[in-house]
Structure formats: structure tokens, C-alpha cells
Biopython code that builds the backbone (N, CA, C, O; Angstrom):
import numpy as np
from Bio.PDB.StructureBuilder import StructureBuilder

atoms = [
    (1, "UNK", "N", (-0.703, 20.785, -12.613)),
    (1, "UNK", "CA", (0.078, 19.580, -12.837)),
    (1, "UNK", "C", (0.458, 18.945, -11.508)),
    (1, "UNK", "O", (1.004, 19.521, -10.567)),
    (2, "UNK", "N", (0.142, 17.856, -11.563)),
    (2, "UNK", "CA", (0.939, 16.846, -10.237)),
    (2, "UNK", "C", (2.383, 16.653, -10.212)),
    (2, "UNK", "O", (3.090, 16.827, -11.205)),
    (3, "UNK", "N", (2.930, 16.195, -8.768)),
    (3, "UNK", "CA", (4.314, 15.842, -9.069)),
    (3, "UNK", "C", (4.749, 14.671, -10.038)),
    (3, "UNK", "O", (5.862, 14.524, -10.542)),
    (4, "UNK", "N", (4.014, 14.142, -10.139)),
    (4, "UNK", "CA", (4.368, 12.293, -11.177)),
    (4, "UNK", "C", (4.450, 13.234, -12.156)),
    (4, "UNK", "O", (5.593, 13.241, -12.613)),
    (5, "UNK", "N", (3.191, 14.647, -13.082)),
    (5, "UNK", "CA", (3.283, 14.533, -14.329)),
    (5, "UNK", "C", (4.678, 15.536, -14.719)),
    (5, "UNK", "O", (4.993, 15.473, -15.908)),
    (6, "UNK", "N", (5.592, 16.507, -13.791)),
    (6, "UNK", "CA", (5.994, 16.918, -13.704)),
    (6, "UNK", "C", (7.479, 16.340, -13.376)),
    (6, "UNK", "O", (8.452, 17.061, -13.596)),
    (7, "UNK", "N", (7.599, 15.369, -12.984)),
    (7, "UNK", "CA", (9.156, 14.529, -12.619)),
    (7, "UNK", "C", (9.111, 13.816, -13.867)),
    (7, "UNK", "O", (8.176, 13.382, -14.539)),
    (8, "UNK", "N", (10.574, 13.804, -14.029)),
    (8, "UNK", "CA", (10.924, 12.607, -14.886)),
    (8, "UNK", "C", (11.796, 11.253, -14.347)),
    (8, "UNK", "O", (12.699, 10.750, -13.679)),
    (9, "UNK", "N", (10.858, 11.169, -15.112)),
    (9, "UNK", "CA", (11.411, 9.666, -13.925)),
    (9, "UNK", "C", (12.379, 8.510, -15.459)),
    (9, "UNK", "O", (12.296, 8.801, -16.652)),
    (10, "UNK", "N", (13.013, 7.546, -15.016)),
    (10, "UNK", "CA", (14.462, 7.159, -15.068)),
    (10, "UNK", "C", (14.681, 5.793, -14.438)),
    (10, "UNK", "O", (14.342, 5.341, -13.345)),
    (11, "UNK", "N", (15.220, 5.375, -15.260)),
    (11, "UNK", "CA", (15.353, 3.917, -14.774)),
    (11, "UNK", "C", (16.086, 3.741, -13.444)),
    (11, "UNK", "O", (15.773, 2.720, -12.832)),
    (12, "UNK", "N", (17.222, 4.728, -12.737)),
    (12, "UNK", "CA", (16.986, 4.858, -11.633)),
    (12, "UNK", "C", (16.359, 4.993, -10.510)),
    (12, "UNK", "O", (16.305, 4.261, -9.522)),
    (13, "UNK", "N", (15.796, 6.194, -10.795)),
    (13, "UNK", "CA", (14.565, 6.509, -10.174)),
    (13, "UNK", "C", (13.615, 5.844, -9.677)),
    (13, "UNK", "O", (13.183, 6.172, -8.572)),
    (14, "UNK", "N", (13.116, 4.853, -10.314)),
    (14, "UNK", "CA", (12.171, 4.130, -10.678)),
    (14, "UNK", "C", (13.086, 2.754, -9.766)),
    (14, "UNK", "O", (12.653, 2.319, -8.699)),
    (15, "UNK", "N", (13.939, 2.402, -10.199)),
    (15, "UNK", "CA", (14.675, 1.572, -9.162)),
    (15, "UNK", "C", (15.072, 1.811, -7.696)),
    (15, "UNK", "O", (15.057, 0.822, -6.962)),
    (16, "UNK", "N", (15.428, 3.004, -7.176)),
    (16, "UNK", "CA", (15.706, 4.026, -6.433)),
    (16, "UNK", "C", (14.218, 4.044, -5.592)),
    (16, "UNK", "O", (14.401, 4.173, -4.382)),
    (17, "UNK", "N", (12.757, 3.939, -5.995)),
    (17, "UNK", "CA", (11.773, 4.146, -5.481)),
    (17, "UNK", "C", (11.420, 2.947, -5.003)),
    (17, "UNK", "O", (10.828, 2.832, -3.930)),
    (18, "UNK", "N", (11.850, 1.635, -5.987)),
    (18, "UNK", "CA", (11.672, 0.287, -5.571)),
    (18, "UNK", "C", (12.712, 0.100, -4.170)),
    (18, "UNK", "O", (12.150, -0.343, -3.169)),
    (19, "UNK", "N", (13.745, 0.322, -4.095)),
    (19, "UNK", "CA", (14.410, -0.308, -2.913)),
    (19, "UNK", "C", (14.001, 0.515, -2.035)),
    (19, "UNK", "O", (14.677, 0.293, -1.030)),
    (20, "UNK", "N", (13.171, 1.464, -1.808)),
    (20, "UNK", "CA", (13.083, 2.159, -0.332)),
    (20, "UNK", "C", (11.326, 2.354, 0.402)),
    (20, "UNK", "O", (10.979, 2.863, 1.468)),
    (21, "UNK", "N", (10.232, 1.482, -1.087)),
    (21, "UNK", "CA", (9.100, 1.920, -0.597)),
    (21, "UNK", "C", (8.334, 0.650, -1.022)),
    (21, "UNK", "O", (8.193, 0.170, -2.147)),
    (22, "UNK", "N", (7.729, 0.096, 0.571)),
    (22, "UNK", "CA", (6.926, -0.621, 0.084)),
    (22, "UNK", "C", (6.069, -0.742, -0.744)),
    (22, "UNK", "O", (6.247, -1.538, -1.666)),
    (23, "UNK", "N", (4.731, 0.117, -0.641)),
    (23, "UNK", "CA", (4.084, 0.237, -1.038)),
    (23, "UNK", "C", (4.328, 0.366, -2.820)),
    (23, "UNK", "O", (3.343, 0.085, -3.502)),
    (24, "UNK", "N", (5.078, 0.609, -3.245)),
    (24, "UNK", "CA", (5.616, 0.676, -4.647)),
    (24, "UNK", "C", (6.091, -0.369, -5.134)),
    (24, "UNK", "O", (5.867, -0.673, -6.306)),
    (25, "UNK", "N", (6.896, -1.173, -4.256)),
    (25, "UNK", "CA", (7.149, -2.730, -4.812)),
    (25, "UNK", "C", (5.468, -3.453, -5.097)),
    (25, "UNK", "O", (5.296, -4.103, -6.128)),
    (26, "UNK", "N", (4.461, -3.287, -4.228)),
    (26, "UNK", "CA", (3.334, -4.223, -4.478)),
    (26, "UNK", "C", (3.085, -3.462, -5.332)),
    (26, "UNK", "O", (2.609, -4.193, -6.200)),
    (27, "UNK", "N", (3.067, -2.024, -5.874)),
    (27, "UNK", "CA", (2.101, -1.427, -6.799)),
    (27, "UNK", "C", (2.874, -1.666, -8.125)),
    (27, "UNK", "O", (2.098, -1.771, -9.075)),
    (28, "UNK", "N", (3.921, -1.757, -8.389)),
    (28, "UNK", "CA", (5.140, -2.120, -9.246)),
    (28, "UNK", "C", (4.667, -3.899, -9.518)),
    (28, "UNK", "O", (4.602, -4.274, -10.689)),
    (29, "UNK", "N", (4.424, -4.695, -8.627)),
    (29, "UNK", "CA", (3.862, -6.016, -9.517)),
    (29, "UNK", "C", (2.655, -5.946, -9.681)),
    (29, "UNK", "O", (2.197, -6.734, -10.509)),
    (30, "UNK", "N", (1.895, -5.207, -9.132)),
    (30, "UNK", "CA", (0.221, -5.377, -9.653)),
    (30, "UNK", "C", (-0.424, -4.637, -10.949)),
    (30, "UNK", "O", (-1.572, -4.605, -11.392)),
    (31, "UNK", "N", (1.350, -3.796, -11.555)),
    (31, "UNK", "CA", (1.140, -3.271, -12.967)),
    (31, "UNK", "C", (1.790, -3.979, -13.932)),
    (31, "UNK", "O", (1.606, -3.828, -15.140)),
    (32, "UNK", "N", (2.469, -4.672, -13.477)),
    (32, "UNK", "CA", (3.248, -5.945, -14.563)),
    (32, "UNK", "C", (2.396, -6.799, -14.607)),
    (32, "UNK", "O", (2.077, -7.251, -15.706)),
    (33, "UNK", "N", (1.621, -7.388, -13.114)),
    (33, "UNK", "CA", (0.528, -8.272, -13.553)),
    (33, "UNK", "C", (-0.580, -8.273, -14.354)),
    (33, "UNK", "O", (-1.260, -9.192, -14.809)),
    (34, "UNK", "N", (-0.675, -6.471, -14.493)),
    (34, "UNK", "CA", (-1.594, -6.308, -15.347)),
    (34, "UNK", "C", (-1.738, -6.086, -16.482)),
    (34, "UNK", "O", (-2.721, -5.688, -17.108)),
    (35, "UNK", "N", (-0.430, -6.425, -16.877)),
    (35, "UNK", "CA", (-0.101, -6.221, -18.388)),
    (35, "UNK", "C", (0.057, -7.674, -19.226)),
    (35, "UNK", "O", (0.077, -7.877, -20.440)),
    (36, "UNK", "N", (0.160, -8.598, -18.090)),
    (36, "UNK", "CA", (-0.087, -10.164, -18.375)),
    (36, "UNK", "C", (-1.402, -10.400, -19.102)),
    (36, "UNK", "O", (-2.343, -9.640, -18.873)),
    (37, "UNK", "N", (-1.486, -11.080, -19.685)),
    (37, "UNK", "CA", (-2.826, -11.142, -20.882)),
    (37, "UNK", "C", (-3.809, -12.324, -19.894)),
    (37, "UNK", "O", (-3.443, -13.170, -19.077)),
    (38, "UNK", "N", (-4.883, -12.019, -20.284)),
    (38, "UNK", "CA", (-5.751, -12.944, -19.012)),
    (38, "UNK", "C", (-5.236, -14.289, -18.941)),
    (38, "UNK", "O", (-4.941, -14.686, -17.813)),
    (39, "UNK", "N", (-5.057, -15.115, -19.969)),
    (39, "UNK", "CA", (-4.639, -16.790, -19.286)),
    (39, "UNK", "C", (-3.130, -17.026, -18.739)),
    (39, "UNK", "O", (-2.745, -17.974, -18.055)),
    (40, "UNK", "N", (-2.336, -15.869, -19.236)),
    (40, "UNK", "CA", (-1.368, -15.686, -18.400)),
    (40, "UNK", "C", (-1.467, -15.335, -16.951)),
    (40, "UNK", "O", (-0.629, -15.745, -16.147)),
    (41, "UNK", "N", (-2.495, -14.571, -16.600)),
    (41, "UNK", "CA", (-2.810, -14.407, -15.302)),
    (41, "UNK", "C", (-3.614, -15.571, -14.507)),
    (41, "UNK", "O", (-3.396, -15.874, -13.335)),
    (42, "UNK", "N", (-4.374, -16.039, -15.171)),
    (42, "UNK", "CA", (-5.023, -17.421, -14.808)),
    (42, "UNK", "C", (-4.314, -18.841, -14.313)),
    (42, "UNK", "O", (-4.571, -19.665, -13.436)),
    (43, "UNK", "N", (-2.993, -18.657, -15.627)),
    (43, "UNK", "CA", (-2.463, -19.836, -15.106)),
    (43, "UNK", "C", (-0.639, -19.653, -15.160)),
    (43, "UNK", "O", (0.288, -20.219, -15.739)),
    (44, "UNK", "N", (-0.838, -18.277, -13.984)),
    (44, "UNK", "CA", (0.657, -18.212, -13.371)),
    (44, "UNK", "C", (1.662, -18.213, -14.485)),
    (44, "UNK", "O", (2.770, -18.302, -13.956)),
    (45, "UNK", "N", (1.766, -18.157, -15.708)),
    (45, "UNK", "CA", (3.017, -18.213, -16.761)),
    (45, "UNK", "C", (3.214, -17.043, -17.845)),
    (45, "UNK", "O", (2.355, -16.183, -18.036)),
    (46, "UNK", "N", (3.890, -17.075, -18.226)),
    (46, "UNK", "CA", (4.008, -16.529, -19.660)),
    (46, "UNK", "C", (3.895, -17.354, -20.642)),
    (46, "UNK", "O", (4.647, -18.328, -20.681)),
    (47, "UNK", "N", (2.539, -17.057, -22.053)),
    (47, "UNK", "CA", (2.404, -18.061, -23.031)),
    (47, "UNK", "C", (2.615, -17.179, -24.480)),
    (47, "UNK", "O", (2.612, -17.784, -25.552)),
    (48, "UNK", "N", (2.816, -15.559, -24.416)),
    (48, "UNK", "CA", (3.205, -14.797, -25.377)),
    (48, "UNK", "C", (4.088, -14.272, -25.151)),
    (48, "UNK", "O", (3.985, -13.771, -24.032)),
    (49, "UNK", "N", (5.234, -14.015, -25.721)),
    (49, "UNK", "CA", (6.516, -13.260, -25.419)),
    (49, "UNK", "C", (6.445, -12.103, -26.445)),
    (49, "UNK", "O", (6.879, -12.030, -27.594)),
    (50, "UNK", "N", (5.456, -10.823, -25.330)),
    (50, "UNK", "CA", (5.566, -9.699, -26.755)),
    (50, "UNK", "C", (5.947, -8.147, -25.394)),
    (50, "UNK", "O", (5.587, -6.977, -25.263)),
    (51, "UNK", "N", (6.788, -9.056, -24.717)),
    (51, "UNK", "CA", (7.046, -7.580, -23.839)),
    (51, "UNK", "C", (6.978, -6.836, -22.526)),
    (51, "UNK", "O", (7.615, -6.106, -21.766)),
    (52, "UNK", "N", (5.758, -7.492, -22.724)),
    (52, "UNK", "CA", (4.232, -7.078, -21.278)),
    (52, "UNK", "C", (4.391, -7.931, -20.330)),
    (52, "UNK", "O", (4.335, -9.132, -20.595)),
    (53, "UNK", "N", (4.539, -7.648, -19.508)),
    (53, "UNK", "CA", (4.027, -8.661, -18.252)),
    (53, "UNK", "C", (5.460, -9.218, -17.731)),
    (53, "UNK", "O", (6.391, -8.436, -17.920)),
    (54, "UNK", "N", (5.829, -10.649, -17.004)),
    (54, "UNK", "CA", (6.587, -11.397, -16.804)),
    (54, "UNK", "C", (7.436, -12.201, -17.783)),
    (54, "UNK", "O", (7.072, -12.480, -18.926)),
    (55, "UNK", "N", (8.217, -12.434, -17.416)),
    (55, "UNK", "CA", (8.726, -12.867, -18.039)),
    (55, "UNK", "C", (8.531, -14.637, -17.541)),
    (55, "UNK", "O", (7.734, -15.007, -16.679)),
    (56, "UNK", "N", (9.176, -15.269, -18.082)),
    (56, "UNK", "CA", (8.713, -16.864, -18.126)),
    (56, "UNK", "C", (9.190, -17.384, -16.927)),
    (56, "UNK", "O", (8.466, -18.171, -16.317)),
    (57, "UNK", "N", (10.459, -17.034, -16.411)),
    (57, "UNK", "CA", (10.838, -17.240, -15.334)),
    (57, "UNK", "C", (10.190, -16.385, -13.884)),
    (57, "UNK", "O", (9.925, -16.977, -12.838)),
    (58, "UNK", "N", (10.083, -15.483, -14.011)),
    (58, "UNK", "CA", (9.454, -14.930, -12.680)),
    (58, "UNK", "C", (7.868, -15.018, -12.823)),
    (58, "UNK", "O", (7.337, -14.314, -11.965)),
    (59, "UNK", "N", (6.985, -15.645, -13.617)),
    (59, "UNK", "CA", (5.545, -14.689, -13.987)),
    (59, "UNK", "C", (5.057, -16.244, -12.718)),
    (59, "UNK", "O", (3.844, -16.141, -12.540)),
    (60, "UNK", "N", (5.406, -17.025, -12.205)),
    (60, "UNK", "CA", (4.861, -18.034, -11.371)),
    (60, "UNK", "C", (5.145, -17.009, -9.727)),
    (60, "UNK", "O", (4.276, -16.393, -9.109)),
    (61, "UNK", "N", (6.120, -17.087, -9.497)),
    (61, "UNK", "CA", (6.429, -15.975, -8.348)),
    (61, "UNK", "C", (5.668, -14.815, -8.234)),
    (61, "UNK", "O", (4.888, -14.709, -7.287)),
    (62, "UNK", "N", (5.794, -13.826, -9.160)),
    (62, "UNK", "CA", (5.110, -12.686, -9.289)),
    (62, "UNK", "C", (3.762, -12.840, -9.206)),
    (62, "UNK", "O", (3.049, -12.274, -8.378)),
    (63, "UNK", "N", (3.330, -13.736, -10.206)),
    (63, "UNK", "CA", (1.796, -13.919, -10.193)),
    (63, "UNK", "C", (1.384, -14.254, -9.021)),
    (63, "UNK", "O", (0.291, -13.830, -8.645)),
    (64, "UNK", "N", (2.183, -15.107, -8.164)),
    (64, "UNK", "CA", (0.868, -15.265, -7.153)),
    (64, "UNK", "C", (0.867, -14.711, -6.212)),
    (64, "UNK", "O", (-0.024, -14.893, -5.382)),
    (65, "UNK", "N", (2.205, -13.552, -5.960)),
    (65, "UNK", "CA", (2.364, -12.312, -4.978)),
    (65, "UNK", "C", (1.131, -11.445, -5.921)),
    (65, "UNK", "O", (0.003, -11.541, -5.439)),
    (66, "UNK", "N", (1.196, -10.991, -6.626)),
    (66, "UNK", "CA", (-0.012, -9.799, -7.448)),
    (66, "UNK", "C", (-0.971, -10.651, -6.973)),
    (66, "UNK", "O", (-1.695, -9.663, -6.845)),
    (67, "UNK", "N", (-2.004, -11.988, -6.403)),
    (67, "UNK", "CA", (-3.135, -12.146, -6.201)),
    (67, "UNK", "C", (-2.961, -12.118, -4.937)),
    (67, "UNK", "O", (-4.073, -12.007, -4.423)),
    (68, "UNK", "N", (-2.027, -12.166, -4.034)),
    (68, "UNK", "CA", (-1.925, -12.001, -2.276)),
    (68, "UNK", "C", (-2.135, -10.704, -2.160)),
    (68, "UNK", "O", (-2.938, -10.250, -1.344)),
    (69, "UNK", "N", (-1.245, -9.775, -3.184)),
    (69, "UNK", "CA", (-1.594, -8.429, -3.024)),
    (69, "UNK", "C", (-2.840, -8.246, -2.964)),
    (69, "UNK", "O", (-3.448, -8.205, -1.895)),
    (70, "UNK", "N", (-3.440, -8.099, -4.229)),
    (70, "UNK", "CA", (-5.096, -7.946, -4.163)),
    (70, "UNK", "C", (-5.892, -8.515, -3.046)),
    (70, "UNK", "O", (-6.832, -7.738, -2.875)),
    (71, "UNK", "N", (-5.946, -9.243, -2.425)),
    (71, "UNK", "CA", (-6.542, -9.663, -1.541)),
    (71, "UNK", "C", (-5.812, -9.235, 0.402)),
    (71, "UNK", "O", (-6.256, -9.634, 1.478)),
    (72, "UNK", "N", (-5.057, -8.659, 0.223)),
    (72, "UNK", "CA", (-4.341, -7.909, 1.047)),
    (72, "UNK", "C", (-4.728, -6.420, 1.397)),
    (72, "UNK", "O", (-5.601, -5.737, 0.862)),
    (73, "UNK", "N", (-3.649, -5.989, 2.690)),
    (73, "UNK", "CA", (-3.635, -4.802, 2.777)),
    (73, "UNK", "C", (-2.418, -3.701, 2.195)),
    (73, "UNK", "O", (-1.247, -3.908, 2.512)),
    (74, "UNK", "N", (-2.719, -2.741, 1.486)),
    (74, "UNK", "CA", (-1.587, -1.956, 0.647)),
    (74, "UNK", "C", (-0.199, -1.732, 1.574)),
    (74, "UNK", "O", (-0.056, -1.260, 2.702)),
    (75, "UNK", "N", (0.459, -2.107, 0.906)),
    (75, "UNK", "CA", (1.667, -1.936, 1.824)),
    (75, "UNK", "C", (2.125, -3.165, 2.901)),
    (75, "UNK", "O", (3.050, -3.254, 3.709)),
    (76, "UNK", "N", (1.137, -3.971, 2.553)),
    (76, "UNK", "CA", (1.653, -4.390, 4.382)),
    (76, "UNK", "C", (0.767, -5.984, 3.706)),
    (76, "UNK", "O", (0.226, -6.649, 4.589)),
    (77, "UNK", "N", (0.643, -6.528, 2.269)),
    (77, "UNK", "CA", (0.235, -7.510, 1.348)),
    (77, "UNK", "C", (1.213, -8.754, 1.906)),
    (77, "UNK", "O", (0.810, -9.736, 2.530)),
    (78, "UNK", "N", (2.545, -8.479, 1.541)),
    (78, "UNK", "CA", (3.306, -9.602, 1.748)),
    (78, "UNK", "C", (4.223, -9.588, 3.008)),
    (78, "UNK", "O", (4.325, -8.688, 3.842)),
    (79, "UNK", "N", (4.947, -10.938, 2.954)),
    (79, "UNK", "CA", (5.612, -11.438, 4.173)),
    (79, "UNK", "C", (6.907, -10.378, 4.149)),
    (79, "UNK", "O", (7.000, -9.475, 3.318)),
    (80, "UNK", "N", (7.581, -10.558, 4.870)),
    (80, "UNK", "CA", (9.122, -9.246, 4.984)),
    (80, "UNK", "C", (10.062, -10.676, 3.682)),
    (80, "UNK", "O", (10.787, -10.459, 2.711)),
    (81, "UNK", "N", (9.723, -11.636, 4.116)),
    (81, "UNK", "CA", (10.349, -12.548, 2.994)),
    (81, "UNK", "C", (10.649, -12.400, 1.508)),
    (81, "UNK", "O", (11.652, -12.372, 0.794)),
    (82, "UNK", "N", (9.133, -12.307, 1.341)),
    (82, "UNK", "CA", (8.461, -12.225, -0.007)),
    (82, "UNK", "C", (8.886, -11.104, -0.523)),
    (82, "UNK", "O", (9.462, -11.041, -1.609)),
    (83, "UNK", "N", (8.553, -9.804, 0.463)),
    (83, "UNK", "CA", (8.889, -8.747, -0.131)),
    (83, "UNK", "C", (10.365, -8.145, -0.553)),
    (83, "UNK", "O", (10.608, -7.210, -1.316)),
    (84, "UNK", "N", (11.312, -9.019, 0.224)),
    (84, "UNK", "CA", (12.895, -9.107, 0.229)),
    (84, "UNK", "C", (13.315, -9.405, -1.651)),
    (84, "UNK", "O", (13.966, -8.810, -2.509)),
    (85, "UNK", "N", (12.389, -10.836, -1.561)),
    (85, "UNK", "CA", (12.550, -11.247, -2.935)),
    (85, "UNK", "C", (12.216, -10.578, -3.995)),
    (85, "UNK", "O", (13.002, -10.569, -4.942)),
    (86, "UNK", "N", (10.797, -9.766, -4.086)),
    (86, "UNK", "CA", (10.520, -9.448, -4.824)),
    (86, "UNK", "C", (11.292, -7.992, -5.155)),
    (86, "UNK", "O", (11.765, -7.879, -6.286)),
    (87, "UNK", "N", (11.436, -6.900, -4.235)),
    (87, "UNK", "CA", (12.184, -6.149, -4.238)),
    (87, "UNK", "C", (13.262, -6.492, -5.422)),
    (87, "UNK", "O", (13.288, -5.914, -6.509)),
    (88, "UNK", "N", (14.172, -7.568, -5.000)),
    (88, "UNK", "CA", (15.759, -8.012, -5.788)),
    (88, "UNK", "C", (14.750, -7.359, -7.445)),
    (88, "UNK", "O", (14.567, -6.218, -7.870)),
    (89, "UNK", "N", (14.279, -8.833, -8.004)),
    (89, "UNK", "CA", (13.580, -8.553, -9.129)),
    (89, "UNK", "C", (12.604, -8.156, -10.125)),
    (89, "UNK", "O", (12.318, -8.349, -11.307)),
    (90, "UNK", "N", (12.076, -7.259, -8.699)),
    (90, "UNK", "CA", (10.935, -6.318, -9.808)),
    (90, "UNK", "C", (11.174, -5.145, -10.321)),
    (90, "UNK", "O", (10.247, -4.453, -10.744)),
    (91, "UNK", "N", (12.837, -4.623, -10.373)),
    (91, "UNK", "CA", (13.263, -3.340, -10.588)),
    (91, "UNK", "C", (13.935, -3.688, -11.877)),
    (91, "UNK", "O", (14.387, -2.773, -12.565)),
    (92, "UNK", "N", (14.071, -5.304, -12.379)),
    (92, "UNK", "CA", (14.423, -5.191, -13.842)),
    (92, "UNK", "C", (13.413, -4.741, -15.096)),
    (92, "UNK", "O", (13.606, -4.662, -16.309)),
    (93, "UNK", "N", (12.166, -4.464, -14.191)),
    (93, "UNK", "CA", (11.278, -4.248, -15.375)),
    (93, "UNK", "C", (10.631, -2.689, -15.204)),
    (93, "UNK", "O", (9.581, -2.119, -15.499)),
    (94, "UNK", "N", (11.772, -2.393, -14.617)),
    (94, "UNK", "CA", (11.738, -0.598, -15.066)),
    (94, "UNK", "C", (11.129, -0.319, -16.190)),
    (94, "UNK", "O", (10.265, 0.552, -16.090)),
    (95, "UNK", "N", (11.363, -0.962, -17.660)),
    (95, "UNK", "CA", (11.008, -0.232, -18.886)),
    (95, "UNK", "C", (9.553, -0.049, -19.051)),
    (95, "UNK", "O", (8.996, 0.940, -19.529)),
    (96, "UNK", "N", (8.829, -1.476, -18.450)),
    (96, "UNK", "CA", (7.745, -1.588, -18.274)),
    (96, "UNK", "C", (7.030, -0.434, -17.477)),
    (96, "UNK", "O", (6.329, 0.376, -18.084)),
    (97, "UNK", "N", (7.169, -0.379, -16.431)),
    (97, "UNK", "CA", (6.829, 0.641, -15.550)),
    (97, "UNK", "C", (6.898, 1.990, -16.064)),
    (97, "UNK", "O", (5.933, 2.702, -15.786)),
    (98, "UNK", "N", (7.484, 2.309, -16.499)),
    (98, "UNK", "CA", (8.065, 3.829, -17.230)),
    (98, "UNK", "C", (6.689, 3.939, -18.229)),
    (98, "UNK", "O", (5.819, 4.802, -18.111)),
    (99, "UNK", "N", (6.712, 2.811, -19.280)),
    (99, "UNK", "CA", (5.469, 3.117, -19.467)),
    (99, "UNK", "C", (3.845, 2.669, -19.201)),
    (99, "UNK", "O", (2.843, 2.504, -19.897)),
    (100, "UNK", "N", (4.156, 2.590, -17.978)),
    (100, "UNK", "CA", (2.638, 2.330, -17.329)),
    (100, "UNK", "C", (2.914, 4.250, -16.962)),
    (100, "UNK", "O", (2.170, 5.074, -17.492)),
    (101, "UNK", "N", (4.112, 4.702, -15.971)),
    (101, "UNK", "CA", (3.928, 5.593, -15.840)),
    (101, "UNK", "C", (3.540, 6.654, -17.146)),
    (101, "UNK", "O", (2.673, 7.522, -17.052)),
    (102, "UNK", "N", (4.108, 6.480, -18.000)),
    (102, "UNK", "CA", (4.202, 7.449, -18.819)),
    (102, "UNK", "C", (2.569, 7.534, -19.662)),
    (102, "UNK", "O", (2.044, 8.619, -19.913)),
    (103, "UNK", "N", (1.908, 6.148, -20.030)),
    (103, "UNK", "CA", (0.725, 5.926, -19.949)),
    (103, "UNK", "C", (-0.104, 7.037, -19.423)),
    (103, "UNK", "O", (-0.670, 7.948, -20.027)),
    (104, "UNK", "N", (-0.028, 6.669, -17.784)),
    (104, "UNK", "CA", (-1.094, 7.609, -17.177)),
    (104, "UNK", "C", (-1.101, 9.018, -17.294)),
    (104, "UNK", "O", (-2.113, 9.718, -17.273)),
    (105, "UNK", "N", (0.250, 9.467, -17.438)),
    (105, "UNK", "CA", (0.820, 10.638, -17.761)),
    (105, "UNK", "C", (-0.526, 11.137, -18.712)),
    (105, "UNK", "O", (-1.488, 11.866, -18.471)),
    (106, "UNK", "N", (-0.160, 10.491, -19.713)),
    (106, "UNK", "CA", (-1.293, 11.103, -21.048)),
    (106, "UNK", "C", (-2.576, 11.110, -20.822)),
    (106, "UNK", "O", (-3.322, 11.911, -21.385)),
    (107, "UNK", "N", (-3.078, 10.030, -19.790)),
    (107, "UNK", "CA", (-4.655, 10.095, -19.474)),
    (107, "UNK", "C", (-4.935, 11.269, -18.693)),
    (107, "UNK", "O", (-6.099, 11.662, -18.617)),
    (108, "UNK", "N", (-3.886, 11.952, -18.028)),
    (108, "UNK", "CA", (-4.564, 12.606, -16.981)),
    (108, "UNK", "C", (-4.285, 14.133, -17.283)),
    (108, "UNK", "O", (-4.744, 15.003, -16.543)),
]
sb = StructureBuilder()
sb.init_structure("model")
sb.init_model(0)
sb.init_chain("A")
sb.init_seg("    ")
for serial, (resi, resn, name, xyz) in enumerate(atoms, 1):
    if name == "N":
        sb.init_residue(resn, " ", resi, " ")
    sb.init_atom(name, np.array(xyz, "f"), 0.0, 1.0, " ", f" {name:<3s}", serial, name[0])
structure = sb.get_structure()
């Protein structure tokens, strides 16, 4: 067993990992982005409200940090700016994350 499948992780935790590691804030929006349904990802918004992804207000922000990411280097994707911001509000979607984590949990 790995340490991920072995910790339990917690909406703290999980918040707690966001304020101290880069690399987890970009990997933390490039799994919300990926839970955005393709024309949501295409065209920066939220057009289904079933949970996944952004929400209506952040999915323009987020979205187009998740395509700087991708085209970036891990960790080191965005500006100290960007990443200030995103930090604040990508730790409200802990629930999300929990189960992306918890997801992989079962695949592996």
C-alpha cells in the first residue's frame, strides 16, 4: 500500500496541503478542470450545474490557469500572483478532490 492509499485524508488536510504546496494547488485545478464536461472546458464556463467541475463564478479564472498549467512547467505553471489567487479558492472544492482522491484509491 502507498501513503495516499493508507492516509485519510479530510477536508483539512486536503486544505492544509493546498496552502503549503505548490505543486498541489496546480494539480488540485487540473482535477476540477477535469471534471468540467468538454464545452465547459472549451468555452471557460459552467453550462451544467451537477457538481463537477467549477462553479459559474470561478470556472473563467480556473479554466484558463488549468490550460497555462498544461502548457507549463509542474510547479512553477503560474505567476506568484495567480498562484496567490488561486490558492484563496481552490480549497473550497475539497469535496471534489476527496473524491478524485478517493477515486484513484479504488483504481489502484
Amino acid at each position: 500500500m502507498t501513503a495516499q492509499q493508507t492516509r485519510k485524508w479530510t477536508k483539512e488536510s486536503i486544505q492544509d496541503l493546498l496552502n503549503r504546496n505548490d505543486l498541489a494547488v496546480e494539480r488540485a485545478i487540473l482535477r476540477i478542470y477535469e471534471r468540467q464536461t468538454w464545452d465547459e472546458q472549451e468555452s471557460y464556463s459552467t453550462r451544467i450545474e451537477n457538481g463537477k467541475g467549477f462553479t459559474g463564478a470561478d470556472a473563467g479564472f480556473f479554466s484558463s490557469l488549468a490550460t497555462q498549467i498544461q502548457c507549463g512547467t509542474p510547479g512553477h505553471a503560474l505567476t506568484r500572483k495567480q498562484r496567490a489567487k488561486a490558492r484563496k479558492g481552490i480549497g473550497k472544492y475539497w469535496r471534489q478532490l476527496l473524491e478524485v482522491i478517493d477515486d484513484q484509491t479504488k483504481t489502484n
